[in-house]
Kinemage of the C-alpha trace (Angstrom):
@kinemage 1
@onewidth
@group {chain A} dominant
@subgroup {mainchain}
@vectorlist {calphas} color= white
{ca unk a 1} P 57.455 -39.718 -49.745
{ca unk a 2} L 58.385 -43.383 -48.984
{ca unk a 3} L 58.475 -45.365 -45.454
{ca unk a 4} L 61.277 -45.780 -43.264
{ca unk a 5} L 61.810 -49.277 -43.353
{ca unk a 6} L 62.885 -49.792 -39.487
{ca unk a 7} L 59.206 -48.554 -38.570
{ca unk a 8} L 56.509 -50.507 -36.667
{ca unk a 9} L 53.120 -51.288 -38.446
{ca unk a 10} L 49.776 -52.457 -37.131
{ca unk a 11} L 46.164 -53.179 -39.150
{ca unk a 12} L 43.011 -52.889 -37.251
{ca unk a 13} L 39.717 -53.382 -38.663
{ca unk a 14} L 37.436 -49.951 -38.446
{ca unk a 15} L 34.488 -48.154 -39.525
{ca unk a 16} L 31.862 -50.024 -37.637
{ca unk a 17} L 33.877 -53.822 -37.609
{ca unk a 18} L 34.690 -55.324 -34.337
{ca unk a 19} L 37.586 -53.346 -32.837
{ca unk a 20} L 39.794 -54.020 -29.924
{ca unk a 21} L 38.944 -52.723 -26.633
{ca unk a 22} L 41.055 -50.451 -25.700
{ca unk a 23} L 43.661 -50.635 -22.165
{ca unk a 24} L 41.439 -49.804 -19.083
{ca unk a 25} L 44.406 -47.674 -17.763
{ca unk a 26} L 44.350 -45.443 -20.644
{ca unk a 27} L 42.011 -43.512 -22.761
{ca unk a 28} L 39.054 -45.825 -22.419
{ca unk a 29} L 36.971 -43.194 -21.267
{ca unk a 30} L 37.616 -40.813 -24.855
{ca unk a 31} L 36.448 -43.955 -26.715
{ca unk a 32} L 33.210 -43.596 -24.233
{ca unk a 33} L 32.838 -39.913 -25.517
{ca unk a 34} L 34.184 -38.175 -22.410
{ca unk a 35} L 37.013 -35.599 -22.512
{ca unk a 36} L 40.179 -37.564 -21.410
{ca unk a 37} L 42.557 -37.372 -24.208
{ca unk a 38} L 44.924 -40.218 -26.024
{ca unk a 39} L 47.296 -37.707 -26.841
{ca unk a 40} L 48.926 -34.276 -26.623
{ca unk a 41} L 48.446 -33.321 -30.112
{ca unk a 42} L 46.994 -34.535 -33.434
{ca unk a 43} L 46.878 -33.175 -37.420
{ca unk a 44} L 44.277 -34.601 -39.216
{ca unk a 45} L 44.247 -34.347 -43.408
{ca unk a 46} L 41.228 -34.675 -45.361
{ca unk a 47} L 41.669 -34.869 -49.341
{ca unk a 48} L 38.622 -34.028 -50.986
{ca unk a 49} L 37.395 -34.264 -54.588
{ca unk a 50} L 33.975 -33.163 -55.215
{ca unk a 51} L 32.820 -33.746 -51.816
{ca unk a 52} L 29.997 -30.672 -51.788
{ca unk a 53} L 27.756 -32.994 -50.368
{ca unk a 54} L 29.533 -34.625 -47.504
{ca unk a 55} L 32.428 -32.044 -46.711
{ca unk a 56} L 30.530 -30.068 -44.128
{ca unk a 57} L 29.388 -32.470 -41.945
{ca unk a 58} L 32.913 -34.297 -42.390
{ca unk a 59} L 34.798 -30.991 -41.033
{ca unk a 60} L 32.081 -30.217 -38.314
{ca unk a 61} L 31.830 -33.999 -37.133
{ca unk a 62} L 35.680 -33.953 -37.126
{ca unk a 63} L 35.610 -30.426 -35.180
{ca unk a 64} L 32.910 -31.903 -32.438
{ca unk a 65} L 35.067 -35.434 -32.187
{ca unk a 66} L 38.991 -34.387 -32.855
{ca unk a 67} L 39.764 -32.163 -29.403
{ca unk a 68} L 38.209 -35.330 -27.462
{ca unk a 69} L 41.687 -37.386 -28.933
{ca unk a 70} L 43.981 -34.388 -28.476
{ca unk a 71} L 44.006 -31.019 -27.236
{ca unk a 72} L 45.834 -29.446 -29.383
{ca unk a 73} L 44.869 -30.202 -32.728
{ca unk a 74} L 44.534 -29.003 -36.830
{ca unk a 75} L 42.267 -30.130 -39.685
{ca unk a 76} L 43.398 -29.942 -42.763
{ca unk a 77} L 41.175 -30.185 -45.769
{ca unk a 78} L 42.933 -30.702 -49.497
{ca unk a 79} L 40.321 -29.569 -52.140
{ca unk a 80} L 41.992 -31.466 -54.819
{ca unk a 81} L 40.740 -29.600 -57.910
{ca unk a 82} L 37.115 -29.527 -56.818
{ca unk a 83} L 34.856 -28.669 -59.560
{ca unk a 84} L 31.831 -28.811 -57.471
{ca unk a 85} L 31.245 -26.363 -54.148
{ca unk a 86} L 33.855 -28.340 -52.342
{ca unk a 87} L 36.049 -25.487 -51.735
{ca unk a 88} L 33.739 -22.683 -51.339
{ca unk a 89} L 31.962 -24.955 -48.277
{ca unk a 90} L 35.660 -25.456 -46.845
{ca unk a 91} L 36.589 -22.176 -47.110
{ca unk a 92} L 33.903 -20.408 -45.293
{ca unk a 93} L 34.124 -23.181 -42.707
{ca unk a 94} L 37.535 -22.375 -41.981
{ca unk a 95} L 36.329 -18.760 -41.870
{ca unk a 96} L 33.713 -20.401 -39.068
{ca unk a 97} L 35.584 -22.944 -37.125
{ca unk a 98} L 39.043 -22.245 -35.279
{ca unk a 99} L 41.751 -25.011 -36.293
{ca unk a 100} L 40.384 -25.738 -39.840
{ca unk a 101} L 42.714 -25.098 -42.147
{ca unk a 102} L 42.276 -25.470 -46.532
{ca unk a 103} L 44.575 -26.358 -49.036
{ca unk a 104} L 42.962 -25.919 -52.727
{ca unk a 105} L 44.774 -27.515 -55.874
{ca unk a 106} L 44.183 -25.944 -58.935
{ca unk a 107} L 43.370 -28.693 -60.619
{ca unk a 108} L 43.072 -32.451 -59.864
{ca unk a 109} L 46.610 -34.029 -58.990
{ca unk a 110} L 45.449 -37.032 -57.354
{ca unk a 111} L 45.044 -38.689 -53.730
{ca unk a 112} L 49.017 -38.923 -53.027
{ca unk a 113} L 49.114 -35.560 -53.748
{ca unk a 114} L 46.388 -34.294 -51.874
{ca unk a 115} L 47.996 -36.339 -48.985
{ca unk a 116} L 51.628 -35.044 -49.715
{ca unk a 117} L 50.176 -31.248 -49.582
{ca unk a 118} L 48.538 -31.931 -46.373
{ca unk a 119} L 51.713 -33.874 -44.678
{ca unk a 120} L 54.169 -31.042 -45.809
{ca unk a 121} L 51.668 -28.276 -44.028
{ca unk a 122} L 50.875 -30.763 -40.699
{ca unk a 123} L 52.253 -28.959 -37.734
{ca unk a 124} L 52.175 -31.808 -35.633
{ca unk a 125} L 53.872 -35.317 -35.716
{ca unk a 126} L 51.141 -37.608 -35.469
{ca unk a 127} L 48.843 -37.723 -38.441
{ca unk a 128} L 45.997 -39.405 -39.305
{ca unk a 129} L 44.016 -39.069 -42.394
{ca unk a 130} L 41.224 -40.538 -44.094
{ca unk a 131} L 38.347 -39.673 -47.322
{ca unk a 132} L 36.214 -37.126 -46.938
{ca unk a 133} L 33.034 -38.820 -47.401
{ca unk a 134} L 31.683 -38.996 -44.001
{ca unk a 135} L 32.175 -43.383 -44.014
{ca unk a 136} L 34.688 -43.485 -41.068
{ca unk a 137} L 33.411 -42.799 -37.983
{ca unk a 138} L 36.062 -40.864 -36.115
{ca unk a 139} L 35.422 -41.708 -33.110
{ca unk a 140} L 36.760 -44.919 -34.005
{ca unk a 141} L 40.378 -43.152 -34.388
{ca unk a 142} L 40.509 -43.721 -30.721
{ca unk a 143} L 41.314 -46.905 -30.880
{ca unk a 144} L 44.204 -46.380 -33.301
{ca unk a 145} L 45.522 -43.879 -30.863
{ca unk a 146} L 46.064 -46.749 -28.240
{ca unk a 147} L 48.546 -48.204 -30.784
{ca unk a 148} L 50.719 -45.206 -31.287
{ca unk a 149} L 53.182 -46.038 -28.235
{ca unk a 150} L 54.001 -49.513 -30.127
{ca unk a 151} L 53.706 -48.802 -33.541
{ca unk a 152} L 54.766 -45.974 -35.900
{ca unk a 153} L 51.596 -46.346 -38.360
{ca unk a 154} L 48.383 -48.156 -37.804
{ca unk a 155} L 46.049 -48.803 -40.620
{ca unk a 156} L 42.184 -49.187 -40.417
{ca unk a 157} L 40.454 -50.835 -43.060
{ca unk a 158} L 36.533 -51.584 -43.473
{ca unk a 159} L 35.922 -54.643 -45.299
{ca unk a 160} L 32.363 -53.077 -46.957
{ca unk a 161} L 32.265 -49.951 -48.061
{ca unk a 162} L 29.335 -48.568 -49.257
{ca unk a 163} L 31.141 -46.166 -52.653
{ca unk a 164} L 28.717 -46.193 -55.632
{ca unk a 165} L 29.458 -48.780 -58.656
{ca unk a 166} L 32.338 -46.320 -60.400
{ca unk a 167} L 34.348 -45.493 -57.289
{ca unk a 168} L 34.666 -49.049 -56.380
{ca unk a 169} L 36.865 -49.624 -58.819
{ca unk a 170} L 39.407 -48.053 -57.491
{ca unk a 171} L 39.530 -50.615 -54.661
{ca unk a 172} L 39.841 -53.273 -57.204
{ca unk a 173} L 42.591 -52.205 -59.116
{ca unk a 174} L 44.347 -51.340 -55.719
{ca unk a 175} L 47.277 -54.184 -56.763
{ca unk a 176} L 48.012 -52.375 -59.882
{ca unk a 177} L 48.877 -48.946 -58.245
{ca unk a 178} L 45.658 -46.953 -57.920
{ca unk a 179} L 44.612 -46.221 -54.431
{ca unk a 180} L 43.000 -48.446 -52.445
{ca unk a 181} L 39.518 -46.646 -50.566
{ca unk a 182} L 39.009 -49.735 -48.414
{ca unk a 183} L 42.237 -48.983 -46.816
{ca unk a 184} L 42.351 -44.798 -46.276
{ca unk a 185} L 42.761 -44.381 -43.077
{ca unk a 186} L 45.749 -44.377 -41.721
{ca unk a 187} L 47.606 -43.114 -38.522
{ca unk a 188} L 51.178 -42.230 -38.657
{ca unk a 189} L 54.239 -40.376 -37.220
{ca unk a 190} L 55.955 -37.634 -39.522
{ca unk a 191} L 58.742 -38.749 -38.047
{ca unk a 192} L 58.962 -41.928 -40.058
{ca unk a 193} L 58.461 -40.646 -43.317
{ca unk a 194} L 61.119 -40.410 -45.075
{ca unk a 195} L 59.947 -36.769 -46.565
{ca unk a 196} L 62.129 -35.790 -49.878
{ca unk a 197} L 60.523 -32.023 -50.766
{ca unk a 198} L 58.074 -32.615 -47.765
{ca unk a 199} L 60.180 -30.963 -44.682
């Protein structure tokens, strides 16, 4: 999976940073809580590696927040190789909750894989995805969504993160090739993926 290089990007600080307010003629009032929508439909992918302590409320906050961006909407949660309860949570929550959707991994592959598995099985063209650790707030996504007319992937980052000592490694060693935490979240068209194996 690798970028189309014509695309439009755009970073915006998120996760309880200052964000930009967002046009009064559209979609202000979903930031607000209210049921207008920013758009028609949304897939949302949540990796998750021995989450058993955050996944629930991370697919019922996104359940309660999610059809207040979009109407028509998916979650889909990637256990990648859980060996916790991870899966067993997810899977009787998508038993529970209409739209949830679970992808299990036999055994850990990795984030970009977790991510590729949940792209290839979005139904919809925008995507946004993000850990599944309960620190982004999504009602934050919001304001990403006012940026999808201008830009074909907008990235949030949050500057502080609060990931024990051993996870923020990771972050660290970001410039080396391992993933970067401080910067998953990240809204973007399917469209302008260039998707080898993915379509």
């Amino acid at each position: 999976m690798s970028l189309n290089p014509d695309m439009k990007s755009l970073t915006l600080p998120s996760s309880r940073t200052s964000l930009p307010s967002p046009p009064k003629d559209r979609g202000a009032g979903c930031s607000n809580g209210t049921s207008e929508r920013l758009v028609k439909s949304l897939s949302v992918i949540l990796p998750a590696f021995n989450e058993e302590a955050n996944i629930r409320a991370v697919i019922k906050d996104a359940h309660r927040t999610v059809p207040k961006l979009a109407p028509i909407f998916e979650i889909i949660v990637v256990n990648d190789g859980s060996k916790d309860r991870t899966g067993e949570i997810c899977d009787r929550l998508a038993e529970e909750l209409p739209n949830v959707r679970v992808v299990h991994h036999a055994r850990n592959c990795g984030y970009g894989a977790a991510l590729k598995s949940g792209i290839k099985r979005a139904r919809y063209d925008l995507i946004f995805f993000t850990d599944a650790d309960g620190q982004f707030d999504l009602k934050e996504v919001a304001a990403l969504l006012e940026q999808t007319d201008a830009c074909d992937i907008v990235a949030g980052y949050r500057a502080q993160r609060q990931d024990p000592p051993h996870s923020k490694s990771s972050t660290a060693m970001s410039s080396t090739g391992s993933r970067s935490t401080a910067w998953a979240r990240w809204l973007t068209r399917k469209s302008s993926l260039r998707q080898p194996g993915l379509a």
